[in-house]
C-alpha positions as CSV (number, residue, x, y, z in Angstrom):
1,X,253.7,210.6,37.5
2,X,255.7,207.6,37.6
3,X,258.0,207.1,40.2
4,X,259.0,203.8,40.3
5,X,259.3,200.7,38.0
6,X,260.8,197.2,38.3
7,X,261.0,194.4,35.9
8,X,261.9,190.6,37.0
9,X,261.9,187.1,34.3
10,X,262.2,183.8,35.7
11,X,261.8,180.0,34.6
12,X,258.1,178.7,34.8
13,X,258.8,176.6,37.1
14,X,256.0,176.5,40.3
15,X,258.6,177.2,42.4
16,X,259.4,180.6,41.6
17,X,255.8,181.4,42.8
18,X,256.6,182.4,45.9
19,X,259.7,184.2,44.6
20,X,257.6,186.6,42.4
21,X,254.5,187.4,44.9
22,X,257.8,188.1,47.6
23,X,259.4,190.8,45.3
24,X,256.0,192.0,44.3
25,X,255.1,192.8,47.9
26,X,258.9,193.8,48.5
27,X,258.4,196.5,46.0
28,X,255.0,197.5,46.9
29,X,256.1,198.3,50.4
30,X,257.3,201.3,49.5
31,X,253.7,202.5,49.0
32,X,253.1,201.7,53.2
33,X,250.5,199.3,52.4
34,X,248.1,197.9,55.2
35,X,249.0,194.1,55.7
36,X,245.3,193.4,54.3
37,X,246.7,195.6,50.5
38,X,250.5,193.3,50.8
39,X,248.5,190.6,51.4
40,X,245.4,191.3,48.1
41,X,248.4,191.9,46.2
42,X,250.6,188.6,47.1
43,X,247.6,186.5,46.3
44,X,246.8,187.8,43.2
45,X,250.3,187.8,42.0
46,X,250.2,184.3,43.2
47,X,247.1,183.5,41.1
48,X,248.6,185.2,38.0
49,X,252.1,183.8,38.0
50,X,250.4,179.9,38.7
51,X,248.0,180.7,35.7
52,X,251.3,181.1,33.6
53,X,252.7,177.9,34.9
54,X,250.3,175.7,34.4
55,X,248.2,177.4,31.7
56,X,250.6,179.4,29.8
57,X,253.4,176.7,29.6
58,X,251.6,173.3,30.6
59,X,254.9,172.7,32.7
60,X,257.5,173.1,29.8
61,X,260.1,175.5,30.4
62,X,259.2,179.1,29.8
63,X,260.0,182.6,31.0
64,X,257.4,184.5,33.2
65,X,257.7,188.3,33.1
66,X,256.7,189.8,36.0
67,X,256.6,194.1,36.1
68,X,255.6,196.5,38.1
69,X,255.2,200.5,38.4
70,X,254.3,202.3,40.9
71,X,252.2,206.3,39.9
72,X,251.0,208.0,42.2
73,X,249.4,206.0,45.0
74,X,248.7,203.1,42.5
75,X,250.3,199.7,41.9
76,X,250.3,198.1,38.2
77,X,251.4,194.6,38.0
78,X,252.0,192.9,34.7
79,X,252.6,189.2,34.2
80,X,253.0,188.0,30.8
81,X,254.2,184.4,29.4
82,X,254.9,183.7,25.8
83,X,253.0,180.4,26.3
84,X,249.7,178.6,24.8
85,X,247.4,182.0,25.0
86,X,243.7,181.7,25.8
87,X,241.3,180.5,23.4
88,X,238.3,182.2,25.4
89,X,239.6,185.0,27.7
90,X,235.8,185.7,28.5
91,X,234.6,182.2,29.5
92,X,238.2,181.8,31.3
93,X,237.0,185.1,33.1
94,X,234.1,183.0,34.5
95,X,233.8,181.5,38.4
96,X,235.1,178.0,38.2
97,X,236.1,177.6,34.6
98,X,239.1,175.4,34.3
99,X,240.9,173.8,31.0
100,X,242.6,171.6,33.4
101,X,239.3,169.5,35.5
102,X,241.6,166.8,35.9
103,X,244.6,169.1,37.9
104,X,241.7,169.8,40.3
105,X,242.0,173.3,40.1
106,X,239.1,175.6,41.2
107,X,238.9,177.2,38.5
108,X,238.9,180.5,40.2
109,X,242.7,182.2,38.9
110,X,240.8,185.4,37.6
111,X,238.2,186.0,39.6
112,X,240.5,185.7,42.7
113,X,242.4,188.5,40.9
114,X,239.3,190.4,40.1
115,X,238.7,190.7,44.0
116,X,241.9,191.8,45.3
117,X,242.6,194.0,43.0
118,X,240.7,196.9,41.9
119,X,241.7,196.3,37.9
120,X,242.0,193.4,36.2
121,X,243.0,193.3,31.9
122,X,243.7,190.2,30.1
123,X,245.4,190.3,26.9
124,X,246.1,186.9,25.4
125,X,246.6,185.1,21.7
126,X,246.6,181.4,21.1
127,X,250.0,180.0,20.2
128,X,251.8,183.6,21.4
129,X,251.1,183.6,25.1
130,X,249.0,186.0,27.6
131,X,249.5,189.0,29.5
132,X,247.3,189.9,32.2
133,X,247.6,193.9,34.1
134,X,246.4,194.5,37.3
135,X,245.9,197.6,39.4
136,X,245.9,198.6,43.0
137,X,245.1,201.9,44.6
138,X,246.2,202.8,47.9
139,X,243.9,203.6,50.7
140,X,246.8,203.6,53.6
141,X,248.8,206.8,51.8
142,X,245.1,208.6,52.2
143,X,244.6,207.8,56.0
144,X,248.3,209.8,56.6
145,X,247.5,212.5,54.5
């Protein structure tokens, strides 16, 4: 059963980073996380909403979409650009893969998500832009059952 939903769009612009993995975490409180579950799902929404910067957009002006429901004891988080897609999704999917060697970035976006987040889908068409869906569960509702 759903019981709550949010939707937020701002300019891809690196400092609205922060912004987005605030009011993600903002809105997640409301499940009582554990500091360690804010702090999995501020890092992944971090990862995500850099990806569409830098990937998605290349630094031109876009809009990232960030949403979020909450069901249940479960947190979905959706960020989407209408930027460059991915030519590869599964070799982007790999440790240390980067299209951009030259940014030195790690290369490490989606398997950073993979970790602190127990679901992970990417969704993404060249030219059309990507949306990537992650999922959370809630161990700290459990322990005050």
């Amino acid at each position: 059963m759903e019981k709550n939903y949010m939707k937020l769009e701002f300019l891809s612009k690196s400092s609205n980073e922060s912004f987005a993995r605030v009011v993600v975490a903002a809105f997640a409180s409301q499940l009582d996380p554990t500091l360690e579950e804010l702090s999995d799902i501020k890092t992944a929404v971090s990862e995500a909403v850099t990806n569409a910067i830098i990937h998605g957009y290349e630094y031109r002006e876009g809009i990232v979409i960030v949403e979020s429901r909450i069901i249940d004891d479960e947190i979905i988080v959706i960020v989407e650009d209408m930027g460059m897609g991915i030519a590869d999704v599964e070799k982007a999917r790999e440790p240390f893969y980067t299209s951009k060697p030259d940014l030195e970035r790690s290369g490490m976006g989606f398997t950073v998500m993979e970790t602190f987040m127990d679901g992970l889908e990417i969704e993404s068409i060249r030219g059309q832009g990507t949306k990537v869906k992650m999922k959370k569960k809630f161990n700290s509702l459990k322990d005050k059952e």
